[in-house]
Steps between C-alpha positions, in 0.01 A plus 500: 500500500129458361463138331416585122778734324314818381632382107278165576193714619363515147532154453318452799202729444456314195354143656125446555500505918495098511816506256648812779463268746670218402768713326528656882490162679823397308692806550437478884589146454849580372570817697443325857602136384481318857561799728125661763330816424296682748183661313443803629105517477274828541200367404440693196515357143816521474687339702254216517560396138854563527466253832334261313657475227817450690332221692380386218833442333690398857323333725543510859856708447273765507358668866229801448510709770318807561647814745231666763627818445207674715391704137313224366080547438263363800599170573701408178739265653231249570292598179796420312630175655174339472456594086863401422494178722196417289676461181872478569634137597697683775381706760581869551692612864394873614786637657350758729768812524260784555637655799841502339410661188293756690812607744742467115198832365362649772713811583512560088280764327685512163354267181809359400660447861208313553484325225901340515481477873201222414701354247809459745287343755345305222785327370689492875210276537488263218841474554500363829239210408686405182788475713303286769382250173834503304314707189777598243187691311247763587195502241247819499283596214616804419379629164619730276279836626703443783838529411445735162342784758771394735808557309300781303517722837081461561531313798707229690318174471589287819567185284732678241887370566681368241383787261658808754841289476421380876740178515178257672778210534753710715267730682191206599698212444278397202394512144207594340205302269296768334329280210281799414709796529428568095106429580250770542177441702246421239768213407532375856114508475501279248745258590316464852161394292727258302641364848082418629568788765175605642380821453566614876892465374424560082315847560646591865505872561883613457667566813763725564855283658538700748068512578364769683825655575426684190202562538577742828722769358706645728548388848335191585319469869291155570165705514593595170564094369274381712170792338655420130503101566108565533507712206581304286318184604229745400574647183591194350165326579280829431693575185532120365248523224628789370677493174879561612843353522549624859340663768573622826510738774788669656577710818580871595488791765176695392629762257466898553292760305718736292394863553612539134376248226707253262230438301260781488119416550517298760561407844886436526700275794834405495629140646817524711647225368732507202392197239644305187458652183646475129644798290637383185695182580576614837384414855375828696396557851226771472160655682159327461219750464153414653171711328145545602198722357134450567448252236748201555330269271529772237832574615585130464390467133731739391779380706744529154427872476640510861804315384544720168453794694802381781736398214460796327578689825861312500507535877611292800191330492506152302200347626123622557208339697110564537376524882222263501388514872622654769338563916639743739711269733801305470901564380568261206370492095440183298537535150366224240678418153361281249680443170464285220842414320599167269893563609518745737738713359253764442136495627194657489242610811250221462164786648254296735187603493439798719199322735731198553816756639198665781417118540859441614557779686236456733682151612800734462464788704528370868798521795717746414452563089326803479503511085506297201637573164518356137815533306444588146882567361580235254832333455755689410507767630400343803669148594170232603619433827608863781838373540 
């Protein structure tokens, strides 16, 4: 069950963030009463606040752990440790479970197989070490994005339980501590500047639960992890002074030409892989288009013609990208988003300038990516992340 009663949420929202705090200290306070929680920490903003917030209000009842799951960015396990350890009273433990969660998704090419087969290691996980300290209580930081898209049919959040009826205490052996559940991200934002969280934590690039599993739609290889760990690394520093919410870079098999064109005009390739999109209040699994034409930085400026012209269409297509750069070798496709978002439940692109994408791409375009493209579907009708 999440912590705060959705009749108490307005309440809640209500409180300046130092008031939220307190007002969530007490309610972990008398939730727990003298039982352990194991914090289940990512890293991101959320869960840190959540984590401290919790230790804040317990003490040493409280162990923040963080799982290895192989999908993390470059090096984030140590990254992490060392920022949290700096301002927490107790240390973080990585539990390193990469090989296990790789074997639990490897042989799966489907979005939402993928997605719960995470989850199920996930939790098979968590509840093993809560097991090992006698925790009663597993805290996460889910927030509400999460579970409204979740329960809404856009896309199975790993951390959503309690709100798909999944019975946490009979099923993991625990409870759950969501203290934001009824928060949305500019909120957690602002509670994490009221907590003195540095800005590494405060402004963190969101991060997907289950990582770069979701950023490889369809079967996942380690070439594939492995190229889009690097990716990313890079996009996130090249991009990092651009105005956005998130940016990123995900993997694909290099798309085909289509002898006949979706969009007429140009240059048009379609990407094997089916990926998240929205139509209406539903969750659809649909083709990504790929364009080119002589002019891409042209091309680029008009990128919402390109997405008036697919909607109109009403076709299979949900999502179309710009090829930036391309060379003649190699078998896979990176394609960069960049939004800009205050809640995430919608978002729009967030267009880098057209000299800094070429920039990229020439760091990009090495081993076996042969082109680059820039995703210019907003949210809906695409979804922000593929799957």
């Amino acid at each position: 069950m999440a912590l705060i009663p959705s009749d108490e949420s307005t309440r809640v929202f209500s409180k300046e963030p130092s008031a939220l705090i307190g007002e969530l200290k007490s309610l972990i306070r008398e939730k727990v009463g003298s039982e352990k929680v194991l914090a289940a920490l990512s890293g991101g903003v959320d869960s840190t606040v959540a984590t401290l917030i919790a230790i804040s209000a317990l003490g040493e009842r409280v162990t923040p752990v963080l799982l290895d799951t192989g999908f993390l960015r470059e090096n984030e396990p140590q990254i992490v440790k060392k920022l949290f350890d700096s301002i927490s009273p107790i240390p973080l433990k990585i539990l390193e479970r990469s090989e296990i969660f790789f074997k639990a998704v490897s042989a799966l090419d489907d979005a939402e197989s993928k997605r719960i087969a995470f989850r199920e290691t996930f939790y098979a996980q968590l509840k093993e070490e809560a097991q090992k300290i006698g925790a009663r209580w597993l805290l996460q930081g889910t927030i509400a994005p999460d579970w409204i898209e979740t329960t809404g049919g856009i896309k199975t959040q790993h951390n959503v339980l309690a709100q798909l009826g999944i019975r946490t205490e009979e099923r993991y052996g625990f409870s759950l501590l969501e203290p934001l559940a009824y928060l949305y991200k500019d909120q957690v934002r602002a509670l994490a500047r009221a907590l003195g969280l540095p800005k590494e934590f405060a402004n963190r690039q969101p991060f997907p639960g289950p990582g770069l599993l979701i950023r490889i739609p369809g079967r996942v290889s380690q070439e594939k992890l492995e190229l889009v760990k690097k990716v990313n690394t890079i996009v996130e520093e090249r991009l990092s002074t651009l105005s956005a919410s998130q940016y990123f870079g995900a993997i694909f098999d290099a798309p085909e030409r289509l002898a006949t064109r979706v969009l007429k005009g140009y240059e048009n390739y379609e990407f094997k892989e089916r990926v998240t999109g929205v139509m209406g209040d539903a969750r659809v699994y649909a083709k990504m288009l790929g364009v080119d034409a002589p002019e891409r930085e042209s091309l680029l400026k008009h990128y919402q013609k390109l997405v008036a012209e697919l909607t109109s269409l009403k076709s299979e297509y949900t999502r179309v990208c710009v090829l930036i750069s391309s060379k003649n070798e190699g078998k896979y496709a990176i394609v960069v988003r960049a939004v800009k978002t205050s809640d995430f439940m919608t978002a729009d692109v967030a267009l880098p300038p057209f000299d800094l994408l070429v920039s990229l791409c020439s760091h990009v375009l090495k081993q076996a990516i042969r082109e680059i493209y820039f995703d210019v579907t907003p949210k809906p009708p695409a979804t922000i992340e593929y799957e």
